[in-house]
N, C-alpha and C positions, 0 to 999 in steps of 0.2 A: 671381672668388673664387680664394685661393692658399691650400694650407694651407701650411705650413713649419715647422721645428721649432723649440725656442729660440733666438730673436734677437732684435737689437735692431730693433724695428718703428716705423715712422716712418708718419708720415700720407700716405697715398698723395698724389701729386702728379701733374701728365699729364706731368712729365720723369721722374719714376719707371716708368713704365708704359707708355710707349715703347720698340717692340720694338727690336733694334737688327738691322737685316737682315744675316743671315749669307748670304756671296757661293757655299756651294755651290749644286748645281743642285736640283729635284726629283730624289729619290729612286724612287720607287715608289709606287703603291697598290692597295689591296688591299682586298678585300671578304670579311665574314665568311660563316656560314651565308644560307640564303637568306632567313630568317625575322630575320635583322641587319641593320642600317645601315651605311653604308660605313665602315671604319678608313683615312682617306686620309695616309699619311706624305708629309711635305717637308721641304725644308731649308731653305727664307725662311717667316717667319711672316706670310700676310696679314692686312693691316692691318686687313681687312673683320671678319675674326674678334675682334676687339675690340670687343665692342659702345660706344657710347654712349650707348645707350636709356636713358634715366630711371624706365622702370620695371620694374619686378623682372624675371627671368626666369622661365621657369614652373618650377613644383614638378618634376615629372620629369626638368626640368634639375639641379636641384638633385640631388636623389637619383640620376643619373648622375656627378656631379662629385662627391658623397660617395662613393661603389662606387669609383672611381676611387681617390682620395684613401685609401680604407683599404689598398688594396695597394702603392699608393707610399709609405706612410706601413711597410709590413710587408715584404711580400718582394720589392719590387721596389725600394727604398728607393736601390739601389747604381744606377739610372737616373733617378729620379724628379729631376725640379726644381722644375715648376710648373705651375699650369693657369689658365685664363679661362672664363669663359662668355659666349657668343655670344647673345644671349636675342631678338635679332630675328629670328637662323635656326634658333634652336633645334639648336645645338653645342655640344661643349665641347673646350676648343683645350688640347691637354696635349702639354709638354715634358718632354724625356725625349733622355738621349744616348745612347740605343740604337733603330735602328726598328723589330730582331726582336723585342729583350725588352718594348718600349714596344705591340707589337701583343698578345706574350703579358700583359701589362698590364691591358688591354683585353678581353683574353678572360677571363682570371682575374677581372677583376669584373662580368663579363656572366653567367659563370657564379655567382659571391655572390648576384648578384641577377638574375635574368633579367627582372625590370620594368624594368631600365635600357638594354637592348637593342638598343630601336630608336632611341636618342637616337646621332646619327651624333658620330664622335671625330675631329677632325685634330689627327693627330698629329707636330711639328714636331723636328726633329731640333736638338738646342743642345748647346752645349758642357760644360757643369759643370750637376754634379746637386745638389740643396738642398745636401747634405749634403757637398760640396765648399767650395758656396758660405758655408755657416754659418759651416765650420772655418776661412775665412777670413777672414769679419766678426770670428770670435771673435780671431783672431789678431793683427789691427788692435787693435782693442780691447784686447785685454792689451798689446800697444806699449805703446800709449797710458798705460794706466795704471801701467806699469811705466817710464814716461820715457824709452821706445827712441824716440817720437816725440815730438821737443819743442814743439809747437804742442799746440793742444785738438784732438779727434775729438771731435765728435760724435755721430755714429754710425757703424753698417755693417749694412746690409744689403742681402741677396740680390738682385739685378735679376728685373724678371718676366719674364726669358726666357730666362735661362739662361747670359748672357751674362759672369756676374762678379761683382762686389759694388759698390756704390754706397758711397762716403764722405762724410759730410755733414761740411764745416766754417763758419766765417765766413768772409764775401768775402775778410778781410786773412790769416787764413792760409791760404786758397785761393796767393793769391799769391807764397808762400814753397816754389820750388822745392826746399828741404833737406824742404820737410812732405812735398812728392809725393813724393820720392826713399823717406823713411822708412815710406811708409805701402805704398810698393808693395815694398819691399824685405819688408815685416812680412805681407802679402798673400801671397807666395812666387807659385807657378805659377798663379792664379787674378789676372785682371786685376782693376783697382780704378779704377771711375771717381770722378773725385774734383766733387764739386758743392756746393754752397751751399743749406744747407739746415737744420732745426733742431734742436734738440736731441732724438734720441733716447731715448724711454723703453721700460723691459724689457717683451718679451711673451713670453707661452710657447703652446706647440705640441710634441706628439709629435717627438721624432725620427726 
């Protein structure tokens, strides 16, 4: 589960949602009160924390991953990127490029909700936050329609892990080094991976 704010949302894919390991080390971790579950911060996202289970996670997940989600969505919005849920170990895996603000995070909706508590959080440290990453799908996007990029976009959106933005076009303008030039020039400081993929339609979400 990811919330994020308006963008262009595309049908989740397993190249979409493939972490992309970042080479710092572990960080630290940390444990709340004693009546908490563990807050455990890193810097590579394990892969184990991605479930593949086919059936739902349990509700308490859930409602952790929401408590989460409304303070990334509020005062914590200037780290917040993305989250998963783990539903075979019962976690939930939240990005975030900060690991102080991202444990106050955590505590700020432990406190919202204190039924959400004992659902343990790893917390993985990434580079850009939704709100990074939107301003730069957005900005793809206007290229595009404004013919700063002379190929079709199809879309842009956010990576699930903090990593950048994701470009969708056709194989054949995949292949036109002046598209990648213009589309990562129009991206600025925010990487842009560029992949093969469909067309794009609007979703919305809180910013």
């Amino acid at each position: 589960m990811q919330r994020r704010a308006t963008a262009l949302v595309l049908a989740p894919t397993a190249t979409a949602l493939t972490a992309l390991a970042l080479t710092a080390t572990a960080l630290t971790a940390a444990c709340a009160a004693p009546d908490r579950r563990p807050v455990t911060v890193t810097a590579v996202p394990p892969a184990a924390n991605v479930t593949t289970a086919t059936t739902a996670p349990p509700a308490d997940l859930w409602g952790a991953a929401s408590a989460l989600g409304d303070q990334g969505r509020g005062a914590f919005a200037d780290v917040w990127s993305a989250l998963s849920l783990d539903g075979a170990r019962n976690r939930v895996l939240l990005y975030a490029t900060d690991a102080d603000r991202a444990r106050q995070l955590v505590a700020a909706a432990r406190l919202a909700h204190p039924e959400t508590a004992r659902i343990p959080v790893d917390v993985t440290v990434c580079a850009y936050s939704a709100r990074q990453e939107l301003a730069a799908a957005e900005r793809v996007m206007a290229a595009g329609a404004a013919g700063r990029i002379g190929l079709e976009v199809l879309g842009a959106t956010p990576t699930a892990d903090g990593s950048g933005i994701l470009v969708h076009a056709t194989a054949e303008t995949l292949g036109s080094p002046e598209f990648a030039r213009q589309v990562r020039a129009a991206a600025g400081d925010v990487p842009a991976r560029l992949m093969e993929g469909p067309r794009a339609v609007p979703g919305e979400g809180p910013r």
